[in-house]
C-alpha positions, -999 to +999 in steps of 0.1 A: +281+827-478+294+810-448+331+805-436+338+765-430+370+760-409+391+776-435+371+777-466+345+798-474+312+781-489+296+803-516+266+776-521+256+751-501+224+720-518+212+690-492+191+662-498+165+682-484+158+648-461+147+673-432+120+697-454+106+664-469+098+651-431+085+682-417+063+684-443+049+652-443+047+661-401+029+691-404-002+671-427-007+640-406-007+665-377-034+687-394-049+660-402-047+645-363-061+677-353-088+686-376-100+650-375-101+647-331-113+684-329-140+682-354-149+649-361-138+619-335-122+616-305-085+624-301-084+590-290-098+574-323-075+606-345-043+588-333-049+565-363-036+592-384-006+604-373+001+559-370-005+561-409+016+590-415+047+575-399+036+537-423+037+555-449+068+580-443+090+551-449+077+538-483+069+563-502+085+596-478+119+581-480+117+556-507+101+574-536+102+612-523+139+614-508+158+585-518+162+593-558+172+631-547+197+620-522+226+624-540+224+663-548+241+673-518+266+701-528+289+721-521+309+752-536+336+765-522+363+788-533+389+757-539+361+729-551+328+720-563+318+690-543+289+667-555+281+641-533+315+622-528+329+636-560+352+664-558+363+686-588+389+714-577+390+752-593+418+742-612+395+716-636+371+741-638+369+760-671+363+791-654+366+817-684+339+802-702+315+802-665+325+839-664+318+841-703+285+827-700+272+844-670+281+875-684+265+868-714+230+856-692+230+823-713+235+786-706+258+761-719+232+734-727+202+758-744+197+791-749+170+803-722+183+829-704+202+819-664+176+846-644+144+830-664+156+796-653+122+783-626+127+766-597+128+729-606+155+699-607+176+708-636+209+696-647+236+722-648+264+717-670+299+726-652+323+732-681+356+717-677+391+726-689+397+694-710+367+703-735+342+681-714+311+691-691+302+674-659+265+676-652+250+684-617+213+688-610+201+714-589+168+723-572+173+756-580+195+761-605+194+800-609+207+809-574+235+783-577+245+800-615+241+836-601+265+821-570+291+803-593+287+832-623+295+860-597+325+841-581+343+832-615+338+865-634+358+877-599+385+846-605+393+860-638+397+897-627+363+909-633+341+917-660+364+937-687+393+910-685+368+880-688+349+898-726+388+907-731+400+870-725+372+853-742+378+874-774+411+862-777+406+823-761+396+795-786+381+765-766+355+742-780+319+742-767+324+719-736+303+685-744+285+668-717+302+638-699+286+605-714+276+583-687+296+551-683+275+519-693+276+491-673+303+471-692+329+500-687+331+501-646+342+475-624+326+458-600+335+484-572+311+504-593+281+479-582+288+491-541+278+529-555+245+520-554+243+508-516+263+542-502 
């Protein structure tokens, strides 16, 4: 949890732009190395680190980055920012976050949050007009743990949120149905080049 300016971040998701170049560093260098200290010259190694940097762009950037690079996020205690979307507290459905955390369950299946592994998923946010707006995570238990822990204390704590739940009656949220292509405008075409 870090304090920005005057918000404090609870959980905090880049493109992970920099981890995907160091590691591609890090094997073209071992590669450099192994190759001018055990096989050729350093001279004649160079040739690797020259491929690592043709092929960074292609398939480093273009196929490993670029289709993650809008799962930056941000939670704060005011807003859940994805990428250039914002979505404030206030459209968050946070009884039924508290509710399900409590509970160790998940809005979309019934595997339980703390079993969830390390790996993209899609984690429904539930929000207060019956609707559920998806957001996918590289780890998605840390961020539920994060956002669980921080609405059961919105709502007062533990024994107000089972107290509240028994007596609220809210649909299940539904996920958000992406808009096909005849629904946007044509502003919705310059998404894809920011």
């Amino acid at each position: 949890m870090t304090m920005t300016g005057k918000r404090r971040v609870l959980y905090r998701q880049g493109t992970g732009f920099w981890r995907m170049t160091a590691k591609w560093v890090v094997v073209f260098v071992a590669l450099y190395l192994a190759d001018g200290g055990l096989f050729r010259s350093w001279g004649d190694a160079l040739v690797w680190p020259m491929i690592g940097i043709l092929l960074w762009v292609p398939f480093g950037i273009g196929v490993v980055w670029y289709p993650k690079k809008d799962q930056r996020i941000t939670l704060t205690t005011r807003e859940l920012r994805v990428r250039r979307k914002r979505l404030a507290m206030e459209q968050v459905n946070l009884l039924h976050v508290a509710r399900m955390w409590l509970e160790g369950r998940s809005t979309a299946d019934d595997q339980p949050v703390l079993e969830w592994i390390r790996f993209d998923r899609v984690v429904w946010v539930p929000l207060q007009d019956g609707r559920a707006f998806g957001v996918e995570f590289r780890d998605p238990a840390a961020f539920a743990k994060v956002f669980g822990a921080f609405a059961v204390e919105a709502c007062g704590g533990s024994g107000v949120v089972r107290a509240r739940a028994a007596a609220a009656t809210y649909s299940e949220p539904r996920p958000m149905r992406p808009r096909s292509p005849d629904d946007g405008s044509w502003l919705d075409v310059l998404d894809i080049f920011s």
